[in-house]
N, C-alpha and C positions, 0 to 999 in steps of 0.2 A: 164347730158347726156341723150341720146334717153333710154326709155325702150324696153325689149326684147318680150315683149306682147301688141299688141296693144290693143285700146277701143273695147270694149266689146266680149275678147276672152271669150272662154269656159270654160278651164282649163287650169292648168298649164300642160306644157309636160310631166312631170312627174307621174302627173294622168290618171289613167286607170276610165272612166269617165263610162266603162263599167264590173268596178270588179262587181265579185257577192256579190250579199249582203244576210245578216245574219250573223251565225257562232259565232264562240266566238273568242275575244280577249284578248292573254296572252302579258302582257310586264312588265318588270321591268323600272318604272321611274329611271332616272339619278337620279334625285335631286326633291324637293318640292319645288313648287311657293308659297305657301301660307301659312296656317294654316295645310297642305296636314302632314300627318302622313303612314307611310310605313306599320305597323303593327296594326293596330287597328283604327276606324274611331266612334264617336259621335255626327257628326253632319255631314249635306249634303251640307251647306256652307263654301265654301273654301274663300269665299272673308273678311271673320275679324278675328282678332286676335282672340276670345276665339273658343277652341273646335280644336279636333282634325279630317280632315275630309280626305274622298278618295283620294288620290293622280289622279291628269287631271283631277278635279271635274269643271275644270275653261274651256275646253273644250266641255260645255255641251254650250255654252254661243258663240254668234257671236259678233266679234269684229268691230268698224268702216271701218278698214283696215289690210290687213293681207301682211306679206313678201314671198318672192316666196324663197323657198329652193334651185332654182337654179339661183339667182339673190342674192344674200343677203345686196347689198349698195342696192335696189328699195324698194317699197310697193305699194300696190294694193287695190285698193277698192273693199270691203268686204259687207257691210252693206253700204255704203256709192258708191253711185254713181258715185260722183265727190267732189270733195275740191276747194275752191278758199282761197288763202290765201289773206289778206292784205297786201298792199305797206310794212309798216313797219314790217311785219311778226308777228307780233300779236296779227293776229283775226284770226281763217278758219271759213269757210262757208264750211257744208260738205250736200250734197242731196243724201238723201237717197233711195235706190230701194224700189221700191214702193211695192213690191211683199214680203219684210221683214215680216217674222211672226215668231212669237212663238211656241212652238210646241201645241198648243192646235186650232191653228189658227187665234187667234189673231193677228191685225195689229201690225210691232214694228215701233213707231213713233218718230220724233224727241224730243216727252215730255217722252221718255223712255231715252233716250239717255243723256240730259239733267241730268233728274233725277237721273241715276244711277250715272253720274260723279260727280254731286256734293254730294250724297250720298256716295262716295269711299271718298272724301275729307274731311268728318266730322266724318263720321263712318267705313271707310273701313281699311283694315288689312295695313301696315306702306307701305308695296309694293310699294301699290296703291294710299295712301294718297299720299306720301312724294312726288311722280311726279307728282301730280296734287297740289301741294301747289303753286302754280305761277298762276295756273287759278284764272282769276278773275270774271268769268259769264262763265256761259251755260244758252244759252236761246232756246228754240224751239219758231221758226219764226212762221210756221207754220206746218202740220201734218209730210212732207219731209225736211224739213229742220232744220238744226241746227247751230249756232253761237259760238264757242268756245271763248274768249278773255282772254288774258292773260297780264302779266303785265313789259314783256319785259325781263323779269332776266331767263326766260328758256330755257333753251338748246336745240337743236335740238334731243338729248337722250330722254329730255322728253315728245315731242312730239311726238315720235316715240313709246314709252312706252306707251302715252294715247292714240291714236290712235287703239292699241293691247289691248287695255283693254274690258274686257266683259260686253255685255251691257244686264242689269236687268229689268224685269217687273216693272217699276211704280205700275202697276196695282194690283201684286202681294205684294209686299213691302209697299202698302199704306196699305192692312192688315194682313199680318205679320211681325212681328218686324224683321228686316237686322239684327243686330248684337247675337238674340239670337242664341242658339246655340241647333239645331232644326234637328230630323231626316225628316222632312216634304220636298218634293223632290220641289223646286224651278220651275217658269215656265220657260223653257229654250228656245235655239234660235240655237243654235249649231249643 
């Protein structure tokens, strides 16, 4: 069906694109995505099994595509420009906004993207592997683009689940270790 936002809105209606910013923020999480612990945290990685870490530590982190809270059958390109899927539906092609950065200002490129998914698939917390075990490649084409291919057996759940997954500095993970379990604050994108 038609989406309720067309290409290249602002916001969602729902956002006030003018709140103030600062201040503090108090919330009680529902539940934990991750490794997320409610009472006590040792490490600032939420994305592997060991260590227990901040509960919405996976909220520091931009996804390829994000869903609108007042759509919840759609999704939105987030870090990802546009998607083309394949005929057979298991390849995307996703382009990414070029204007993607890290919070330190680094470019995020298609070889971050890449990288962090098949990194979730060998090293990442069960969440995150277990939806990307049907991937069969991530390639970065070139700096905006990226190639997901899969190998036909996945659901539309877990396209929807990889798509919403946060994506990691290569650059940061090529030297420090992903799975250790690290007070050391991550280069984020969120």
């Amino acid at each position: 069906g038609d989406l309720k936002y067309p290409p290249d809105f602002r916001h969602f209606e729902y956002v006030n694109p003018d709140a103030p910013k600062g201040g503090q923020m108090n919330f009680a999480p529902p539940n934990s995505t991750f490794n997320q612990s409610f009472l006590t945290f040792n490490t600032l990685n939420s994305l592997v099994l060991r260590g227990e870490s901040p509960p919405r530590t996976e909220l520091c982190f931009d996804s390829l595509m994000a869903s609108a809270l007042d759509e919840p059958d759609a999704i939105y390109g987030r870090l990802a420009e546009s998607v083309t899927l394949s005929p057979d539906r298991n390849g995307f092609r996703f382009s990414l906004r070029p204007q993607a950065r890290f919070h330190d200002g680094s470019p995020l490129t298609a070889e971050d993207v890449a990288f962090a998914l098949k990194l979730y698939k060998d090293k990442g917390h069960p969440n995150l592997s277990q939806a990307l075990r049907h991937m069969t490649e991530a390639v970065a084409v070139d700096p905006v683009t990226v190639n997901l291919t899969f190998n036909g057996k996945q659901s539309a759940q877990n396209i929807l689940a990889i798509v919403a997954m946060p994506i990691v500095s290569k650059a940061f993970y090529t030297v420090n270790e992903f799975d250790a379990s690290t007070m050391k604050p991550p280069l984020s994108s969120g």
